[in-house]
N, C-alpha and C positions, 0 to 999 in steps of 0.2 A: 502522592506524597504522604508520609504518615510520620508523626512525633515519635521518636525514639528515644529523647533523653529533657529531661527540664533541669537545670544546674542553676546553681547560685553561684555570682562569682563578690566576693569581697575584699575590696581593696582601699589600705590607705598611702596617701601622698601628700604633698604640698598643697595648703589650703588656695595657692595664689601662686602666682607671680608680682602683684602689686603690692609696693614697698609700703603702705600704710594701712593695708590688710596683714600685711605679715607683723604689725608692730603688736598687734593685738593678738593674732591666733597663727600658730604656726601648719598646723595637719587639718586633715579633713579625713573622714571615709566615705566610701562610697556601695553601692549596692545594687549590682545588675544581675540579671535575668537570662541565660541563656536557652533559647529553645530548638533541640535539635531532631534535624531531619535526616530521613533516607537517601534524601536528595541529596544528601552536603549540604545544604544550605541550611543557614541558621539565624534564628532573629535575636536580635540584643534589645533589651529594655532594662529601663533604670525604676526605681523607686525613692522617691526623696526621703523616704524613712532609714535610708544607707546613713544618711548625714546625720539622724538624730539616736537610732537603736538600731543599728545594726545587725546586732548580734540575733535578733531574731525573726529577720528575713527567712532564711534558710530553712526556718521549722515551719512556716507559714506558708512559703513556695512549695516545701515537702508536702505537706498537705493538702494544696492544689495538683500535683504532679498528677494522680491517678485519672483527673478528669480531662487531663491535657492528651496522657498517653492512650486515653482512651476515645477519644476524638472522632468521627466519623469522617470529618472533612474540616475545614479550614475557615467554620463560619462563627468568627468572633466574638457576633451579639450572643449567640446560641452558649460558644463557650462560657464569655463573659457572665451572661447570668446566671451559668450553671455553678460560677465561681460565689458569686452573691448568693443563692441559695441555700447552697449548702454553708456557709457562714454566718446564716440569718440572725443566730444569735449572739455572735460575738463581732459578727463582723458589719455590722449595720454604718456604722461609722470608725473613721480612726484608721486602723491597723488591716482590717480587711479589706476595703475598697486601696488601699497607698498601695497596700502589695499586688492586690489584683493591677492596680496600674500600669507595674512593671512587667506583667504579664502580656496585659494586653499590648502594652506599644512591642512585646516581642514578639505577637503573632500579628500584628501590623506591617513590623519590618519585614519580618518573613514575607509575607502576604508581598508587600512593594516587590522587594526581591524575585520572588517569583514571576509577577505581571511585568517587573521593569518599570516599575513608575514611583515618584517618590510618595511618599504616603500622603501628604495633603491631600494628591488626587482621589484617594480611595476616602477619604473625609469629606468627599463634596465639591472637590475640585479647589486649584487654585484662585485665592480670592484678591490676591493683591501681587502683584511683581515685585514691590520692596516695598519694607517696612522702613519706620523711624525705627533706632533703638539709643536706651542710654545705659552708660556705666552707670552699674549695682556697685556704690562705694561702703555700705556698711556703716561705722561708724564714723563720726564725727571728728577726726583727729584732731588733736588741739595740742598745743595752743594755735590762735589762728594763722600766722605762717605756715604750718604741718599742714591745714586743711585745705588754703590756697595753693600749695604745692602737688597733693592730691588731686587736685581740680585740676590742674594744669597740666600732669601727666596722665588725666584720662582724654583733654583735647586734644592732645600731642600723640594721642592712639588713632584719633582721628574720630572720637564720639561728639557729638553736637548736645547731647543731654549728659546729665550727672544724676546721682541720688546721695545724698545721705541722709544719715540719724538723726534725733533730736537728742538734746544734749551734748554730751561730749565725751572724745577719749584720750585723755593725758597720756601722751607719749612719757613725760617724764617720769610721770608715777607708774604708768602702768594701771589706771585704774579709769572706771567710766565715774564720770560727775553728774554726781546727785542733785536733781533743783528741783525740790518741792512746794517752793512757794509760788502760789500760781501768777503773781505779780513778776514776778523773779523769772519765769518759765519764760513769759512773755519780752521784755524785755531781753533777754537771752536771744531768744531764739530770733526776734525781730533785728536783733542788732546783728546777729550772724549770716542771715537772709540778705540783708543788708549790704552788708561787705562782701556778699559772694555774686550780687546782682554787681556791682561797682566793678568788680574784679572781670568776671569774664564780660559785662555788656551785656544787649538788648538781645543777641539772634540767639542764647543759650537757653535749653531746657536745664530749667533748677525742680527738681523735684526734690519728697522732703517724707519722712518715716517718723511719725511717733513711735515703731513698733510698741503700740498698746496692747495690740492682739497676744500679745505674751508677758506683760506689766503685771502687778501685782503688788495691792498692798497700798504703800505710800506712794512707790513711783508711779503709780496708775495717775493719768486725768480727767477729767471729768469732764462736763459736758459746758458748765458755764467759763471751764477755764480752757477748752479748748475751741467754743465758740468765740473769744476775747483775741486768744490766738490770730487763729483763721482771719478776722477782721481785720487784725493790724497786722497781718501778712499779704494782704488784697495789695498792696500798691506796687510790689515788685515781681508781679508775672509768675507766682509759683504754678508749673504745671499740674503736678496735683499732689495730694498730700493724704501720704498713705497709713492705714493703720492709726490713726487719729483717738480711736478706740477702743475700747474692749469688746468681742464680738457675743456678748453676754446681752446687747440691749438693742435690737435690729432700731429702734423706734428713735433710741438718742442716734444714732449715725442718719438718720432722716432730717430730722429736727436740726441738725449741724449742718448737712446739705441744703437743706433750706434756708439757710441763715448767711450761707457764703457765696460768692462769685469762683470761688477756687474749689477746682472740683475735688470730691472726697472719693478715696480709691479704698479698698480692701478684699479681704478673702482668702490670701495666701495658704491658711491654716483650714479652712472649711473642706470638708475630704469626698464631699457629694452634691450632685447637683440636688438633690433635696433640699441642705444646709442652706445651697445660693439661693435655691426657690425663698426662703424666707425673708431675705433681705429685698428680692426681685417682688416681691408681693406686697412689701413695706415702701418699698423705690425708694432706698436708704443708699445704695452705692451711685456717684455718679461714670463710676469705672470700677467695674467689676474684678479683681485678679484672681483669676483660677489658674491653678499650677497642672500642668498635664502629667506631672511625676508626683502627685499627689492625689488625684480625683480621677484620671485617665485623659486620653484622647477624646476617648468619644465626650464623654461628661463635657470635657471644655468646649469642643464643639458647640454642646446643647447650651451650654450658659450661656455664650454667646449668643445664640440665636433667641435667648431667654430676654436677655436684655438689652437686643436689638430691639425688639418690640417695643418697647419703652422711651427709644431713643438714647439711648445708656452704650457705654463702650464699654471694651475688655481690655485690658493689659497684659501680658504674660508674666506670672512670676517662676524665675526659676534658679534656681542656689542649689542646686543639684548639682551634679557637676556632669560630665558631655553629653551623657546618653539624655541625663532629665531638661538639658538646653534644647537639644533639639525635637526630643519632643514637643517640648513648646512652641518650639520655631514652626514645626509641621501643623500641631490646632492652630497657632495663629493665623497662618496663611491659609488656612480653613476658614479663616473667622470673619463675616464680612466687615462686623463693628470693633477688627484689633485698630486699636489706638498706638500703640508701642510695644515694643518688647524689651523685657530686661536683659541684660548679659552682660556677664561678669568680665572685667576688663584683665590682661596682661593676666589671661588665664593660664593655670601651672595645667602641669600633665595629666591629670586624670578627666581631663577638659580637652585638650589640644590633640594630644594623641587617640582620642576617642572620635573626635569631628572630622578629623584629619583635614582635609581640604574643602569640605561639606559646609564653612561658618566662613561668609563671607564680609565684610563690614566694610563700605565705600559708600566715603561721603557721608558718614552717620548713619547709613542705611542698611539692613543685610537687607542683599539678596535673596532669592526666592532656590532651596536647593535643586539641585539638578537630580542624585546619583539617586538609583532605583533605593526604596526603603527610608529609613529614616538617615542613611548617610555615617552610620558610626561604625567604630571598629573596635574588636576587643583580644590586641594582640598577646601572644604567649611572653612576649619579652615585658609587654606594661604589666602584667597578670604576674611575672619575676621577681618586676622591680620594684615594686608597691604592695607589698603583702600586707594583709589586714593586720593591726598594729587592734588589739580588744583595748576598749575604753577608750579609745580617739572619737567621739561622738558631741554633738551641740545637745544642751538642755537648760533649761532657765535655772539658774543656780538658789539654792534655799541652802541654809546649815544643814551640814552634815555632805554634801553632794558639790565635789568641786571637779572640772573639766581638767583632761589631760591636755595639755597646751602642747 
């Protein structure tokens, strides 16, 4: 079997299907990888940098193609760090390893497809028959009926866990709420915790996002106002509380894990297992999240196996949309020490129609996939109906720089 073609496919659609995701952001895009064979067969892989710059996947893929077409055989690591080589110098972090990502889960899939077996098994085999997973809710919807409501239509999907934001997002106005006073933060967020332990009862995963990892400025927290937090959040069973920080200080996310019974999670944004090595060397995370449509398969694999050693879990993070879920879903079930998985709730089409039957979710639990590869599809009619829309992208907003909604 020999590569004959490496394609970029770009597409945008509906950010969701869940009515208090959409009150916030309407589109998404998205950014797969196609690798084509002699065979007919063909692998699809995502990069989670579809959702944030799109627009320059395509030059980036372009300029891996030659090493793809030129291939001798179908051996990934060989490929893979033939990829990281030649980008040594720009591609050490960030933009080179994301795309490579999307590369690699396409000679994964490929690879499954060919042997007939879903890709966890070529990852090491499967490590768990079903996962926990909970709804990735995003923001905060407020006021708090909006947020209780939210809560209610992801149990009614049939998820046993929740996540959202800190802070909050006024449906009325349209606008997220600012709370900088560290006193004020606390308060807040302790009385919101609060009413959402009340509301759903004792058997619910409540999970909880400073998203710090992308703060800046004023809204950033710091370390004695997020250790103050943590404390007076101890009495109502948070299962962990992610991104708490800025990923600027391996040493303060240690010193916080130290100080709490509530485990600290992070990593989403980190694009190597190098980057994880540094926090795994610090024993700053107590849950690791490496995203496999950002750092790759294999990478998440090793993380895991990184900070098993330690006694430390992983989490999957994934806000990609179908192709970057399921890669997830595949490291995870690779991973001995996955804790959870995320997954986006009352997911719209660039999500549904990519997993197709592949994303199973009973009893709060997905399933372990079946279908040879990573189980996604990338038809000519979704590739019609979703044509990439330039400038639909997510980026932390500063003057001058506003998102297409």
């Amino acid at each position: 079997m020999k590569i004959t073609d490496v394609r970029t496919v770009l597409l945008t659609g509906p950010i969701s299907n869940d009515p208090s995701m959409l009150a916030a952001l309407s589109r998404r895009s998205a950014a797969f990888v196609e690798i084509h064979t002699d065979s007919g067969l063909v692998g699809i892989g995502e990069t989670y940098l579809g959702y944030h710059l799109p627009r320059v996947v395509p030059i980036i893929v372009d300029f891996f193609k030659p090493i793809l077409r030129h291939a001798e055989s179908l051996d990934i690591h060989t490929l893979r760090q033939r990829m990281v080589d030649c980008s040594i110098y720009w591609g050490r972090v960030g933009l080179g390893p994301t795309v490579i990502s999307a590369i690699e889960a396409a000679l994964w899939d490929l690879k499954g497809k060919l042997l007939g077996v879903p890709v966890y098994e070529l990852l090491g085999g499967k490590r768990h028959d079903r996962l926990p997973a909970y709804a990735t809710g995003g923001a905060s919807n407020w006021p708090l009926d909006r947020l209780l409501a939210k809560v209610d239509f992801y149990l009614g999907l049939g998820f046993t866990g929740f996540k959202v934001g800190g802070g909050y997002f006024d449906e009325t106005t349209n606008t997220s709420g600012k709370i900088r006073n560290p006193a004020a933060i606390v308060e807040f967020e302790v009385a919101k915790v609060a009413a959402l332990r009340e509301h759903v009862g004792p058997g619910v995963r409540i999970l909880l996002d400073g998203h710090m990892g992308f703060r800046h400025g004023p809204d950033q927290w710091d370390l004695p106002t997020t250790q103050r937090l943590l404390a007076a959040l101890e009495p109502y069973d948070v299962f962990f509380f992610e991104e708490p920080l800025p990923y600027t200080d391996a040493r303060a996310y240690r010193e916080l894990r130290q100080s709490t019974t509530i485990r600290v999670a992070g990593g989403e944004s980190l694009s190597t297992f190098e980057e994880f090595s540094r926090f795994a060397e610090t024993d700053s995370f107590d849950v690791a999240q490496p995203d496999a449509a950002w750092l790759g398969l294999t990478d998440f694999v090793s993380v895991g196996r990184m900070f098993a050693h330690q006694n430390r879990k992983v989490a999957s993070h994934a806000w990609g949309s179908g192709g970057a879920v399921m890669q997830n879903v595949h490291a995870a079930f690779a991973t001995p020490n996955t804790l959870i998985l995320e997954i986006p709730p009352a997911a719209g089409p660039l999500h549904t129609e990519v997993w197709g039957d592949s994303l199973r979710l009973v009893e709060g639990m997905i399933e372990a996939p079946t279908a040879p590869g990573l189980g996604v599809i990338l038809t000519d009619d979704l590739k019609a109906a979703y044509p990439y829309v330039p400038g639909v992208e997510e980026f932390v907003l500063v003057p001058g720089k506003q998102m297409m909604r």
